[in-house]
TIPASE-452899 format. One line per 4 residues: number of its first residue (from 1); their letters; for each residue x, y, z of N, C-alpha, C, O, CB. Coordinates in nm, 2 decimals. Atoms other than C-alpha are relative to their C-alpha. Glycine has a CB too. Example, Ala and Ser with C-alpha at 12.3 -4.5 7.8 and 13.67 -1.06 7.14 Angstrom:
1	AS	0.09 -0.12 0.00 1.23 -0.45 0.78 0.09 0.12 0.00 0.19 0.12 0.07 -0.10 0.00 0.12 ~ -0.09 -0.11 0.00 1.37 -0.11 0.71 -0.08 0.11 0.08 -0.03 0.22 0.09 0.04 0.05 -0.14 $
END
This chain:
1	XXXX	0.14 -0.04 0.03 1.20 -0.12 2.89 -0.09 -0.11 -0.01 -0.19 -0.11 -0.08 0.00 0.08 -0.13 ~ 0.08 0.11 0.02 1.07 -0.47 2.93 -0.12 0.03 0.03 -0.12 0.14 0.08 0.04 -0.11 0.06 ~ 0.16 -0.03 -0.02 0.66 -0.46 2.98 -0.01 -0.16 0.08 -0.01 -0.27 0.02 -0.12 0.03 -0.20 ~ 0.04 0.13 -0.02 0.62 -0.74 3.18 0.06 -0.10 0.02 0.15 -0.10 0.09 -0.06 -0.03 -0.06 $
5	XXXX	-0.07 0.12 0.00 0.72 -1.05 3.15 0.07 -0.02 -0.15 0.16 -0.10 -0.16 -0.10 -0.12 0.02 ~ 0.00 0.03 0.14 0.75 -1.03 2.77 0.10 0.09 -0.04 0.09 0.21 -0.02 -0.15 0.01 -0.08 ~ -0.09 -0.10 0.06 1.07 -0.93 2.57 -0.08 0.07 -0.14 -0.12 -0.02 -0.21 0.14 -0.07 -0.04 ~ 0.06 -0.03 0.10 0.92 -0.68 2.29 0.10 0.05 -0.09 0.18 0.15 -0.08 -0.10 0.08 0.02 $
9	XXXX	-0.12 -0.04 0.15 1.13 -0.70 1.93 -0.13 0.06 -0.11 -0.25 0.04 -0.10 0.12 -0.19 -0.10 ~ 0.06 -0.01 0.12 1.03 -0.56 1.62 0.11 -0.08 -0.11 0.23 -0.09 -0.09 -0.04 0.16 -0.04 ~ -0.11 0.10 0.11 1.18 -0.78 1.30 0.06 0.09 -0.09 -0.01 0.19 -0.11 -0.08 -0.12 -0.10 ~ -0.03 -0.07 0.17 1.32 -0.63 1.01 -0.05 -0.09 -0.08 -0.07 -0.20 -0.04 0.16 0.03 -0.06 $
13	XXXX	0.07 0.09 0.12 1.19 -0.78 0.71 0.10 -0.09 -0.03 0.05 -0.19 -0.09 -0.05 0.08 -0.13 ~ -0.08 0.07 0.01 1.51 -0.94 0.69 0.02 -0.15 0.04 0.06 -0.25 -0.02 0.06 0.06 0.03 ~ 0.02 0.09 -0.08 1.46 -1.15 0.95 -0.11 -0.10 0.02 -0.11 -0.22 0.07 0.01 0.05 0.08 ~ 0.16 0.09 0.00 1.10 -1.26 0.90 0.01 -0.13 -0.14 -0.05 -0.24 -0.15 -0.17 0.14 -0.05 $
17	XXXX	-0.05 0.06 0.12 1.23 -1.40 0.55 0.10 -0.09 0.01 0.09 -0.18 -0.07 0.05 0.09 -0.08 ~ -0.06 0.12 0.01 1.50 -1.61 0.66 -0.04 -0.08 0.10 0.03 -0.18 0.11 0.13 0.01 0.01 ~ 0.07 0.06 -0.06 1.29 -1.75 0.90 -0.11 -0.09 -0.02 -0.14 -0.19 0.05 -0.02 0.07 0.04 ~ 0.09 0.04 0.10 1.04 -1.82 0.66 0.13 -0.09 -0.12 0.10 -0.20 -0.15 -0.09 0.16 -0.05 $
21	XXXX	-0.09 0.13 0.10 1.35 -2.00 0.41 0.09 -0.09 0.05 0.18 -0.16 -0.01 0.10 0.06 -0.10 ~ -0.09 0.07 -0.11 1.49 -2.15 0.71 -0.07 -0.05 0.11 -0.14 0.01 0.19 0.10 0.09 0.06 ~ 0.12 0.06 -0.14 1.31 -2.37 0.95 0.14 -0.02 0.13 0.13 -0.03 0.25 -0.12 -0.23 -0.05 ~ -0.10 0.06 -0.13 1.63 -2.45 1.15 0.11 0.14 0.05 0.22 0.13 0.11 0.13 -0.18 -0.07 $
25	XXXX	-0.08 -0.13 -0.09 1.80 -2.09 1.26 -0.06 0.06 0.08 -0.18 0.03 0.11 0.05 0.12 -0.08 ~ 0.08 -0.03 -0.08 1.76 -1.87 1.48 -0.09 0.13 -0.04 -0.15 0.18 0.05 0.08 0.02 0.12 ~ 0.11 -0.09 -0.03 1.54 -1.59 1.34 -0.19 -0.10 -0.02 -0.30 -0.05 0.01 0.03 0.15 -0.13 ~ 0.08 0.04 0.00 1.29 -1.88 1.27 -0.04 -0.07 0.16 -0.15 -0.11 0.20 0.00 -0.06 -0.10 $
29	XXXX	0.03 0.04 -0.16 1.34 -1.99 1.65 -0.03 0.11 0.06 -0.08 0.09 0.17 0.13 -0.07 0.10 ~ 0.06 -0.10 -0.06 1.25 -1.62 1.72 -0.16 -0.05 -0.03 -0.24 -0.07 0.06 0.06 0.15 -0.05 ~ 0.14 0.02 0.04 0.90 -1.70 1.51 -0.03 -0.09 0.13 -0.12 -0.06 0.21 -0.04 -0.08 -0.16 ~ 0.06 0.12 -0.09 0.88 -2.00 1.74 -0.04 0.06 0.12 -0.15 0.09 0.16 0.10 -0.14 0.05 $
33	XXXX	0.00 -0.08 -0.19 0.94 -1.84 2.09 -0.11 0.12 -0.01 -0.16 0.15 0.10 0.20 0.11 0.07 ~ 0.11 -0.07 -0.02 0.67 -1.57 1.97 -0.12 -0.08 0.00 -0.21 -0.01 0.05 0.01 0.10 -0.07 ~ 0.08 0.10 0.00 0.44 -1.85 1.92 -0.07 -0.04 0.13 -0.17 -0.02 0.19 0.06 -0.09 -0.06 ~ -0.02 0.00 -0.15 0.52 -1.98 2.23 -0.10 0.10 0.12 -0.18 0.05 0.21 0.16 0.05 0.02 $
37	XXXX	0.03 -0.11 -0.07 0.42 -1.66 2.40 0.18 0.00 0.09 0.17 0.00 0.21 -0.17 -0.02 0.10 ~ -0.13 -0.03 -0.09 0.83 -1.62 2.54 0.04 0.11 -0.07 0.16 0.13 -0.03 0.12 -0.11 0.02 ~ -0.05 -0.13 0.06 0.89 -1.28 2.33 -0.17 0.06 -0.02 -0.27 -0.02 -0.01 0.11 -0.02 -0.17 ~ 0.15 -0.03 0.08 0.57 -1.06 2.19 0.11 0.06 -0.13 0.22 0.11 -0.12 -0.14 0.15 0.10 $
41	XXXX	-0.07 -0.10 0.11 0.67 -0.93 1.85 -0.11 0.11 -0.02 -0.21 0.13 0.05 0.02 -0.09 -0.16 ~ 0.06 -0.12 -0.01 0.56 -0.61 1.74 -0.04 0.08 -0.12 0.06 0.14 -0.14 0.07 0.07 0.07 ~ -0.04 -0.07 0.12 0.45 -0.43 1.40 -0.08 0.09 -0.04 -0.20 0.06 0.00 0.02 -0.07 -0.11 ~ 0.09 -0.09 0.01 0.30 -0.13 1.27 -0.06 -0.05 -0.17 -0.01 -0.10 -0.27 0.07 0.17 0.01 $
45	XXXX	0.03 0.08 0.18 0.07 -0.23 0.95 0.09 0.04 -0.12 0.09 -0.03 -0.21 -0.17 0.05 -0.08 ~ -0.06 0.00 0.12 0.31 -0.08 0.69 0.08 -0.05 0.04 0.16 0.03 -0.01 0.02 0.09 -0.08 ~ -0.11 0.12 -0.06 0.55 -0.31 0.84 0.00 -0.09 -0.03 0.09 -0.15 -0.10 0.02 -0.04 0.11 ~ 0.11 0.10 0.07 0.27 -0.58 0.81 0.07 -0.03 -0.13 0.16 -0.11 -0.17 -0.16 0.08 -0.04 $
49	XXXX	0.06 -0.04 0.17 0.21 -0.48 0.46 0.19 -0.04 -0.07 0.21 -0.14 -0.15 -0.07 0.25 -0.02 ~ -0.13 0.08 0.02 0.60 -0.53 0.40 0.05 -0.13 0.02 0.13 -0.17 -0.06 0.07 0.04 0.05 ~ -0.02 0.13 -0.02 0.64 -0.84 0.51 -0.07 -0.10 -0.06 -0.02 -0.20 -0.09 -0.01 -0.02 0.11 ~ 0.12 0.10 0.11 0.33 -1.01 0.32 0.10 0.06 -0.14 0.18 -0.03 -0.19 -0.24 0.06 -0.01 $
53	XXXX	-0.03 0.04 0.12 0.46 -0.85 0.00 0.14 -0.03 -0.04 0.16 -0.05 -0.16 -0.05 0.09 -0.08 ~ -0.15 0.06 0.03 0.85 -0.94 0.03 -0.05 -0.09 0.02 -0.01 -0.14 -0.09 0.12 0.02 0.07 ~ 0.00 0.12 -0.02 0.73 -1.27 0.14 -0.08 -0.07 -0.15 -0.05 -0.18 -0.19 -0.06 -0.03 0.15 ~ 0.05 0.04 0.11 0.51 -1.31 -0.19 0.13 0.00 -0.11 0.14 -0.09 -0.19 -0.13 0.10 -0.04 $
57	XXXX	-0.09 0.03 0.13 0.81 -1.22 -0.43 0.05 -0.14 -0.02 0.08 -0.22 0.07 0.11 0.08 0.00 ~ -0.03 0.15 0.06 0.92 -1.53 -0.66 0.10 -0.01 0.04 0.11 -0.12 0.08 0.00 -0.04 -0.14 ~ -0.15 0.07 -0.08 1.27 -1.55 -0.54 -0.02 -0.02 0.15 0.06 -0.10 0.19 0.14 0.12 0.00 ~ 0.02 0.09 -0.09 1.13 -1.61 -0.19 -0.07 -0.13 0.02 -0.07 -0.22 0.10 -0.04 0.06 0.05 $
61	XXXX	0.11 0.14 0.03 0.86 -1.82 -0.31 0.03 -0.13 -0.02 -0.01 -0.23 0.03 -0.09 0.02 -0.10 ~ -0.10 0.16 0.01 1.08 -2.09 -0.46 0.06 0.01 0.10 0.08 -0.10 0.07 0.11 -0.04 -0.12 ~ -0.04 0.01 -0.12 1.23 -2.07 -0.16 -0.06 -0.12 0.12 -0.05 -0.24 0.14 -0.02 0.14 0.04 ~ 0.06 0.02 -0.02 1.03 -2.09 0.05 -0.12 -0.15 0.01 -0.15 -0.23 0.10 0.01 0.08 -0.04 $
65	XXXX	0.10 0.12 0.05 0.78 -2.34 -0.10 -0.12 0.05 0.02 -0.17 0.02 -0.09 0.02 -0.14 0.06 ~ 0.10 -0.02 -0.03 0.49 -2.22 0.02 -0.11 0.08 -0.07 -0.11 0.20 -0.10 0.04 0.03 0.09 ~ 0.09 -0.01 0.10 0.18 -2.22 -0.19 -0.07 0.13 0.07 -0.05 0.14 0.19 -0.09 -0.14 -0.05 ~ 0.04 -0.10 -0.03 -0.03 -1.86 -0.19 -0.10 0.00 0.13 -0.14 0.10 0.19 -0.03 0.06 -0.11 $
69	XXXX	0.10 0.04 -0.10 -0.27 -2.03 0.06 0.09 -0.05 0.13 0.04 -0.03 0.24 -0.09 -0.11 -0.07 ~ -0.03 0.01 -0.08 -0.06 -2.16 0.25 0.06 0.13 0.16 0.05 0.16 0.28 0.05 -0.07 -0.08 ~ -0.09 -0.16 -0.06 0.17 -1.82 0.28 -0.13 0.09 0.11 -0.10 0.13 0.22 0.05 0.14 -0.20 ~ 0.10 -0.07 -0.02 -0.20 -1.65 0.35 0.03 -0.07 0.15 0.10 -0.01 0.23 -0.14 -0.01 -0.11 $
73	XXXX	0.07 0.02 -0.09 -0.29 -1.86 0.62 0.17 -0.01 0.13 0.15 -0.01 0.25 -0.10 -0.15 -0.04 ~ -0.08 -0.05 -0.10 0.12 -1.82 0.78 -0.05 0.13 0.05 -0.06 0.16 0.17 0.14 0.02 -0.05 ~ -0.05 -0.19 -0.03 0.09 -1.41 0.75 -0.10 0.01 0.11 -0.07 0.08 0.21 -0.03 0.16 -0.15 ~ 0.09 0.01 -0.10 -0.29 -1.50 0.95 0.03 0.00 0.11 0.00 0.10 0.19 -0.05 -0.08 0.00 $
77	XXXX	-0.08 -0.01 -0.08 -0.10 -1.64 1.18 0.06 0.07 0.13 0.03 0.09 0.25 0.04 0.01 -0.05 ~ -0.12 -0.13 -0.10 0.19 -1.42 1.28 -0.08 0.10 0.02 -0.04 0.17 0.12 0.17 0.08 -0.08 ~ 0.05 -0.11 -0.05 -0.08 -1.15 1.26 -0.06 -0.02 0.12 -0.09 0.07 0.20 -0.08 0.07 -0.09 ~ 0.07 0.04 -0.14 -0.25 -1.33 1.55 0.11 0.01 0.13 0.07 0.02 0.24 -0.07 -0.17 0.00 $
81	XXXX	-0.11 -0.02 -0.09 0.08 -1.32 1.73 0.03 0.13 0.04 0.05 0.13 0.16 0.11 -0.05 -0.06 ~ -0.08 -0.12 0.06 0.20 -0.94 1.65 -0.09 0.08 0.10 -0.20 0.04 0.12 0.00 0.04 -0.17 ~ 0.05 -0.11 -0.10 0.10 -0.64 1.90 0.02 0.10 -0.11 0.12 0.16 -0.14 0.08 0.03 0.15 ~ 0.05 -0.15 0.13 -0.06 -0.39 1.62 0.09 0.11 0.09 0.11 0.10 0.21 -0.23 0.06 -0.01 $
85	XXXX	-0.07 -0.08 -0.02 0.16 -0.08 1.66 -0.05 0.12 -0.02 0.03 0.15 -0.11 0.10 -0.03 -0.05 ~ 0.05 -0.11 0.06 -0.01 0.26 1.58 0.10 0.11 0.03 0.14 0.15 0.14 -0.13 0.04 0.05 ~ -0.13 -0.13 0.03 0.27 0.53 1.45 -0.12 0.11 0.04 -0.20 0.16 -0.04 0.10 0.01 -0.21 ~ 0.00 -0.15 0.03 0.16 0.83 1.62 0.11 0.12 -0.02 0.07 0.24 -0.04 -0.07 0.04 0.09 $
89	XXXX	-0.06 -0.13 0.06 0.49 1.02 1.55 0.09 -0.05 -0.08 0.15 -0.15 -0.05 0.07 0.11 0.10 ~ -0.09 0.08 0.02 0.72 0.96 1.31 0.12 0.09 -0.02 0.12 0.19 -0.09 -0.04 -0.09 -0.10 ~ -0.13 -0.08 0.03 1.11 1.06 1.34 0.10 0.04 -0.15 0.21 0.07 -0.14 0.09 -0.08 0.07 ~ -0.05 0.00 0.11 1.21 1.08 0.96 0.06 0.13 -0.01 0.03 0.24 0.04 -0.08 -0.04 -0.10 $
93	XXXX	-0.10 0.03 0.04 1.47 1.14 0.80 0.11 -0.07 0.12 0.19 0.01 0.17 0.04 0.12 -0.07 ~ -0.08 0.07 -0.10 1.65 0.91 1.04 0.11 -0.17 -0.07 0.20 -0.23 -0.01 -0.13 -0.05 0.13 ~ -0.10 0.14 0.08 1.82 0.58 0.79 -0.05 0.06 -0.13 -0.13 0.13 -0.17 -0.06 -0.20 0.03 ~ -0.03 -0.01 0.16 1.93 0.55 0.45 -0.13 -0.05 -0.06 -0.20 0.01 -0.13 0.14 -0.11 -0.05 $
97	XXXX	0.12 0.04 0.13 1.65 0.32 0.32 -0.15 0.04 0.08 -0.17 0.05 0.20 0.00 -0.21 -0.05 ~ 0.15 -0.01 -0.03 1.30 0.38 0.38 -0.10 -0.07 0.05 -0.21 -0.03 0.09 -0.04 0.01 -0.07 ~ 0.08 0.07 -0.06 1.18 0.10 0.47 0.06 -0.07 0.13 -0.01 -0.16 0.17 -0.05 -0.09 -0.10 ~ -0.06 -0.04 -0.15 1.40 0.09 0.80 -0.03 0.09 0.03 0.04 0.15 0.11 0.12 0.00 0.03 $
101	XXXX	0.03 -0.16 -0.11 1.26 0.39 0.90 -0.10 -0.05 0.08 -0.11 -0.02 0.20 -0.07 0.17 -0.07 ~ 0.11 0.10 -0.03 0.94 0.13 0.93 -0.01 -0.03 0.14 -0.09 -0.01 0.22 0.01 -0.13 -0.06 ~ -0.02 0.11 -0.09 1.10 -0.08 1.15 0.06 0.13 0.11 -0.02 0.16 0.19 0.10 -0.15 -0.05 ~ 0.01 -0.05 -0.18 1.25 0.16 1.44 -0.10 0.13 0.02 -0.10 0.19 0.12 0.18 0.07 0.08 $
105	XXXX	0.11 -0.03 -0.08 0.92 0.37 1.41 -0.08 -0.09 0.05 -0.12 -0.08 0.16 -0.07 0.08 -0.05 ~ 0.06 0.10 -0.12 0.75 0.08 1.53 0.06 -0.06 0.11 -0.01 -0.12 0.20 -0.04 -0.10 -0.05 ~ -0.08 0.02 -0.12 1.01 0.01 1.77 -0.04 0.12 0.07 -0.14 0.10 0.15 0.17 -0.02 -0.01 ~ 0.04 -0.10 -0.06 0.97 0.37 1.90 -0.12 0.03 0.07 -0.14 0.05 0.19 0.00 0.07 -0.09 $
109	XXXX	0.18 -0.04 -0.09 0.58 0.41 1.91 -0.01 -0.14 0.05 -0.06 -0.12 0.17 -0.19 0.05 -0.13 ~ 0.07 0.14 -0.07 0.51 0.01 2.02 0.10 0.00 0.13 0.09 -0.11 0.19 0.00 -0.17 -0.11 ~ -0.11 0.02 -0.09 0.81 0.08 2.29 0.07 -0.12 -0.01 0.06 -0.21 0.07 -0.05 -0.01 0.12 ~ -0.10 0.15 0.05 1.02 -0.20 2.18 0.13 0.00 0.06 0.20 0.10 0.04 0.04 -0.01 -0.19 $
113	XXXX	-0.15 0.07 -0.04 1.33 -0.36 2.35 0.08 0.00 -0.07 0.19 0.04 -0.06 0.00 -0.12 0.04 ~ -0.15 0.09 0.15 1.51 -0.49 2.06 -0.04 0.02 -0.15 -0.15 -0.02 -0.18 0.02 -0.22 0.00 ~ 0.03 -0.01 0.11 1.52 -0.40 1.72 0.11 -0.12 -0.07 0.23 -0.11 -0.08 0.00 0.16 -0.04 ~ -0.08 0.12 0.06 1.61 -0.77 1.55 0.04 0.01 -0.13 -0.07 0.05 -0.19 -0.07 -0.13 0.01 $
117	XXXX	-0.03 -0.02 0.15 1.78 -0.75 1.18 0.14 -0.04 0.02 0.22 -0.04 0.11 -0.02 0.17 -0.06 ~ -0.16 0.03 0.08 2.09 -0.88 0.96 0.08 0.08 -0.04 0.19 0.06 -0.09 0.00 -0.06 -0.12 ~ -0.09 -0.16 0.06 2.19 -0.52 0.90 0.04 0.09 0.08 0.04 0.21 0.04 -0.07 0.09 -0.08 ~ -0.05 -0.10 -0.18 2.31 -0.38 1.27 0.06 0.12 -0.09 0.01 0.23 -0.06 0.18 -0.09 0.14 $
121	XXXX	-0.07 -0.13 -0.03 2.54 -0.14 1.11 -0.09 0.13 -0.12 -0.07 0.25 -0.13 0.20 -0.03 -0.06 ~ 0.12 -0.19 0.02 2.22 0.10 0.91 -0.07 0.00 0.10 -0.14 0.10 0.09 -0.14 0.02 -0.13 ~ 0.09 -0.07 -0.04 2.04 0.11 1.17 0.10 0.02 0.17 0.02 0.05 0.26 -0.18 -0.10 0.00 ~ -0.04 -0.02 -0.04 2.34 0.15 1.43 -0.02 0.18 0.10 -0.04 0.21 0.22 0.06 -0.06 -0.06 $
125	XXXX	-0.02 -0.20 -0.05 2.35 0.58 1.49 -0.14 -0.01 0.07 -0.15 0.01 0.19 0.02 0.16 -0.17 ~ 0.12 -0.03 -0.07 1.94 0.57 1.51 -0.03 -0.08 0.11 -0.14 -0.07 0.17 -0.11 -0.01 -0.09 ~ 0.06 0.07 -0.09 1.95 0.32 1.74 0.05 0.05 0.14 -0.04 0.05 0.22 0.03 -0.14 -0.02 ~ -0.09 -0.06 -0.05 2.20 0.46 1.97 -0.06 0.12 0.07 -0.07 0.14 0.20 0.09 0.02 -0.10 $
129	XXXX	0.07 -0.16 -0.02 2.04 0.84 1.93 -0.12 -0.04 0.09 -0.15 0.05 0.17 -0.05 0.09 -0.16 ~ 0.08 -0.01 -0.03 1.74 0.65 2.05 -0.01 -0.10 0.11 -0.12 -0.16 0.12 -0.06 0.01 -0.08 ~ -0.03 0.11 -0.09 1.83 0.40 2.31 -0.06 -0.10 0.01 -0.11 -0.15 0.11 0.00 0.02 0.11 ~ 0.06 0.13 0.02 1.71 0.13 2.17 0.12 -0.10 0.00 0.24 -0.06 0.01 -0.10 0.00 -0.13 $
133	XXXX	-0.10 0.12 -0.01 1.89 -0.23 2.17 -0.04 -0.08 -0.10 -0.15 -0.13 -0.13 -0.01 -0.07 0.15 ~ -0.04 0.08 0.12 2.01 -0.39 1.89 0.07 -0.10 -0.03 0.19 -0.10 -0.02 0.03 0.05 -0.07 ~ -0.09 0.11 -0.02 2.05 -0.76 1.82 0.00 -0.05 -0.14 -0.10 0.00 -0.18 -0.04 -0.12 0.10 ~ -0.01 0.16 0.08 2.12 -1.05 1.48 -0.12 -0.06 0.11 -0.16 -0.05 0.23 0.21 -0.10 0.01 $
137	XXXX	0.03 0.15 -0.04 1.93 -1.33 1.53 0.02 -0.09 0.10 -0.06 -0.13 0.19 0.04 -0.06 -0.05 ~ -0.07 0.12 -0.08 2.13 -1.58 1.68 0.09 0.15 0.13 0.12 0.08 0.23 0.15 -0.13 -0.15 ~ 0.00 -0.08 -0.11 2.26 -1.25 1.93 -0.13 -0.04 0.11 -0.14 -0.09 0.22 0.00 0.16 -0.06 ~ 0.11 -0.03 -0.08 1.93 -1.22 2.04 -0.03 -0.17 0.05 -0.05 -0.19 0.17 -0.12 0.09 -0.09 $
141	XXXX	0.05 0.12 -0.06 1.83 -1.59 2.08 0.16 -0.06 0.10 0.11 -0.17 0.13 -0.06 -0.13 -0.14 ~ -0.13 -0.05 -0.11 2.19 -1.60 2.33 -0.04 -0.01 0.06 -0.07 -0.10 0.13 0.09 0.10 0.01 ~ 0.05 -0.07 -0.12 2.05 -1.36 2.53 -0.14 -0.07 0.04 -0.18 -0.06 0.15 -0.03 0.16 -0.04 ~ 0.12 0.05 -0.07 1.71 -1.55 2.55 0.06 -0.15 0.05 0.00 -0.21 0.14 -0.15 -0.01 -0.10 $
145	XX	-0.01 0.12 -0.10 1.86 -1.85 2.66 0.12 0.00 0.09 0.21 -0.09 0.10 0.02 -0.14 -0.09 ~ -0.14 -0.06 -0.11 2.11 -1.70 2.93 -0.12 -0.07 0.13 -0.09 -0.07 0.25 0.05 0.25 0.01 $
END
């Protein structure tokens, strides 16, 4: 379902977080390569909206390091990067938690390639049911440097 030239993932929040407490793996070499322009990433605002306020909590923050100005002017950023997503349908009841339902309706409505996360086996069955393609991290950065 590539669009182009451009592979399109959506993150899990999982992923945007160790990317953000990790400058040297690979879901922060995904941030890079969307930077780049060699992936587009993809998110619907309550996706957004998840990702700013997991990235504010204090156990990321010491982490992290990154002062609230700083953080502000990352999330700026990646939103300048990110192909806004508008959920017009959404498949629920489809995963255990709720805020993975997030992430493969924006895979769904933004047409997304790859749904990237640390947690393959909840979002396995919906991914499957919906033929989408599911990588880790360091999976997916593999496949981009084949």
């Amino acid at each position: 379902m590539q669009h182009g030239k451009w592979m399109r993932i959506v993150l899990d929040t999982s992923v945007l977080v160790a990317a953000v407490r990790s400058r040297h793996g690979a879901s922060n070499f995904l941030l890079q390569k969307a930077a780049q322009g060699g992936v587009q990433l993809l998110a619907a605002p309550a996706l957004f909206l998840e990702y700013e306020e997991v990235l504010n909590r204090e156990e990321h923050s010491r982490i992290h390091g990154m002062s609230p100005q700083v953080l502000e002017r990352f999330l700026s950023g990646l939103a300048a990067i990110i192909e806004p997503v508008r959920v017009y349908y959404q498949w629920r009841p489809q995963m255990q938690d709720a805020d993975d339902e997030m992430v493969l309706e924006t895979a769904l409505n933004g047409q997304a390639d790859w749904i990237v996360t640390h947690n393959k086996r909840d979002f396995s069955v919906a991914v499957s049911r919906f033929q989408l393609q599911l990588a880790s991290p360091a999976e997916l950065v593999r496949r981009l440097e084949q």
